[in-house]
TORLOMI-471659 format. One record per residue (C-alpha): residue in one letter; x, y, z. Coordinates in steps of 0.1 Angstrom, whole numbers, plus 5000, padded with zeros to 4 digits. Each point is the difference from the previous one (the first is absolute). Layout:
['a',[X,Y,Z]],
...
END
This chain:
['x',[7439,3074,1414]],
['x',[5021,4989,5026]],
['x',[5031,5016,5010]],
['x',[5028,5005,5022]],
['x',[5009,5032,5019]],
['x',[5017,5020,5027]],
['x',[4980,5024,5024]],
['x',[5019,5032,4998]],
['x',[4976,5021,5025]],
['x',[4967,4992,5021]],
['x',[4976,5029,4990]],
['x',[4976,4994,5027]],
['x',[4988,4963,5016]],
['x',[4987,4991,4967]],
['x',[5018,5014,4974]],
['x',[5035,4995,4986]],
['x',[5026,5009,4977]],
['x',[5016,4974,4984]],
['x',[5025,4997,4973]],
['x',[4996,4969,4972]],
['x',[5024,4976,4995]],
['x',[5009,4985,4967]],
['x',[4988,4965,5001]],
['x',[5025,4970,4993]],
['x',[4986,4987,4966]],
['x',[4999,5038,4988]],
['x',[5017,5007,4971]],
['x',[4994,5038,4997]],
['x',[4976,5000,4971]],
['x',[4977,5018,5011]],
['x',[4967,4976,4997]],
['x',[4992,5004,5037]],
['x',[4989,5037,4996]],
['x',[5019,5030,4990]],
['x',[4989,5025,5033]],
['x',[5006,4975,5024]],
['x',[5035,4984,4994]],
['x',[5027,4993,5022]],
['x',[5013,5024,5023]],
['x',[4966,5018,5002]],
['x',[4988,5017,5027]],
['x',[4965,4997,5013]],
['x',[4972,5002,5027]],
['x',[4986,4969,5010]],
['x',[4975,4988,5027]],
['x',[5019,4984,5029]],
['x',[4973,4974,5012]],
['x',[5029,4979,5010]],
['x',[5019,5018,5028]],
['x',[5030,5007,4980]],
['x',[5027,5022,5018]],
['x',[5027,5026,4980]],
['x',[5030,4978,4984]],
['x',[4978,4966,5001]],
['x',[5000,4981,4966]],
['x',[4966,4991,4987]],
['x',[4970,4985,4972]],
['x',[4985,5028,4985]],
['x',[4964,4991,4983]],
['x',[5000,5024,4970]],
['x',[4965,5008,4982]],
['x',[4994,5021,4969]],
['x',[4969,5024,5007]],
['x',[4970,5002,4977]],
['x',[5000,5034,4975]],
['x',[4965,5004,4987]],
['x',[5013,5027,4977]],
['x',[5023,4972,4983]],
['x',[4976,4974,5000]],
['x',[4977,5023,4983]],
['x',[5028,5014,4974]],
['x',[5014,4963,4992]],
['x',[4966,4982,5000]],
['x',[4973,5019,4996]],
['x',[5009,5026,4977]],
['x',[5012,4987,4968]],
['x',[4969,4972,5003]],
['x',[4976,5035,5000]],
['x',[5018,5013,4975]],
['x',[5000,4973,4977]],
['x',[4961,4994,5000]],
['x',[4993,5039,4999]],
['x',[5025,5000,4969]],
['x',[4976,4973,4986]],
['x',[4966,5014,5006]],
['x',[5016,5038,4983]],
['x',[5017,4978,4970]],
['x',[4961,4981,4993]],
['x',[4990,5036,5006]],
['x',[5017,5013,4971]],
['x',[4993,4966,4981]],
['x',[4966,5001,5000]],
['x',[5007,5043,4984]],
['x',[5018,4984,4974]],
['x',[5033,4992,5011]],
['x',[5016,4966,4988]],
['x',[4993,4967,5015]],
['x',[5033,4999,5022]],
['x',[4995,5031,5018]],
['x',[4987,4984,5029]],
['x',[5033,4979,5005]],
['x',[5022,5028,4993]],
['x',[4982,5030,5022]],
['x',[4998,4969,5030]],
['x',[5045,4990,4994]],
['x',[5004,5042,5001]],
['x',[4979,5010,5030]],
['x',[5022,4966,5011]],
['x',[5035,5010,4991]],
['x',[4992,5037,5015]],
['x',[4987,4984,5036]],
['x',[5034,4980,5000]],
['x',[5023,5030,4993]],
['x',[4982,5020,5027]],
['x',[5009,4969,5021]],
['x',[5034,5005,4992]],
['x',[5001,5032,5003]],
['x',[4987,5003,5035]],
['x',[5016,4966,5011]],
['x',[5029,5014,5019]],
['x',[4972,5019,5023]],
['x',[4992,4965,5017]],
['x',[5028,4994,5023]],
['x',[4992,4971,5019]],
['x',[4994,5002,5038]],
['x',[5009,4972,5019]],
['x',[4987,4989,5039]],
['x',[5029,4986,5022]],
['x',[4995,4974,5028]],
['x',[5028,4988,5025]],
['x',[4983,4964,5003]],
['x',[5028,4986,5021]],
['x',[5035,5006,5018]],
['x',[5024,4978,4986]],
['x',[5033,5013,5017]],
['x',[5003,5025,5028]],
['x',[5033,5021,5009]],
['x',[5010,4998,5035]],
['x',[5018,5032,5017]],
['x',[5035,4988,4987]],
['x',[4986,5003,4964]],
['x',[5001,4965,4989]],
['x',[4970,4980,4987]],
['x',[4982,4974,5021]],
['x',[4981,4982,4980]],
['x',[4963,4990,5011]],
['x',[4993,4965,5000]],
['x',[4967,4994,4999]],
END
């Protein structure tokens, strides 16, 4: 995701921190992500040669989470199938014919409330990357913009 931002403070050579602008078709709904919204403050990587006070594009990228890969995928697919093989389990003791189907939907339903339940553990990390300098601030503080 692309987005639009002003460099606050240089870390070091080759990292920044940058604050987010709200972009222009952005109707504050909250779609883009809900931990990286406008006004945000963040680290990014300044590959770019961005100074403090320069206006730049941000490249924004959401991080992989194993854990929440495993929890939303995985899981309830396990689940479901071990809920199966116990339900035949108990069918073939003597249990009635729709066992199977009902012991695989509850191990199912319990898998998704444990998802639920542990959901607000994921918070999303994001990595930032100043890809260009759109504007720079001269010493009198207006904004030159770059044209190139």
């Amino acid at each position: 995701m692309r987005k639009t931002a002003d460099v606050i403070e240089l870390k070091d050579n080759n990292t920044a921190r940058i604050m987010l602008y709200k972009h222009k078709k952005c109707k504050g709904c909250g779609y883009c992500n809900k931990t990286i919204h406008p006004g945000s403050i963040i680290e990014a990587a300044n590959d770019a040669g961005a100074e403090k006070d320069d206006k730049v594009s941000v490249n924004i990228r959401k991080k992989i989470n194993i854990l929440e890969i495993v929890t939303t995928y995985i899981l309830p697919t396990v689940m479901f199938f071990a809920g199966l093989l116990a339900g035949g389990e108990l069918m073939k003791l003597g249990g009635p014919d729709f066992l199977g189907i009902l012991m695989g939907l509850l191990f199912l339903v319990l898998a998704i409330a444990l998802y639920f339940k542990t959901k607000h553990r994921f918070l999303p990390q994001y990595s930032a990357k100043i890809v260009k300098v759109i504007a720079k601030k001269d010493k009198g503080g207006s904004t030159n913009v770059k044209l190139a």
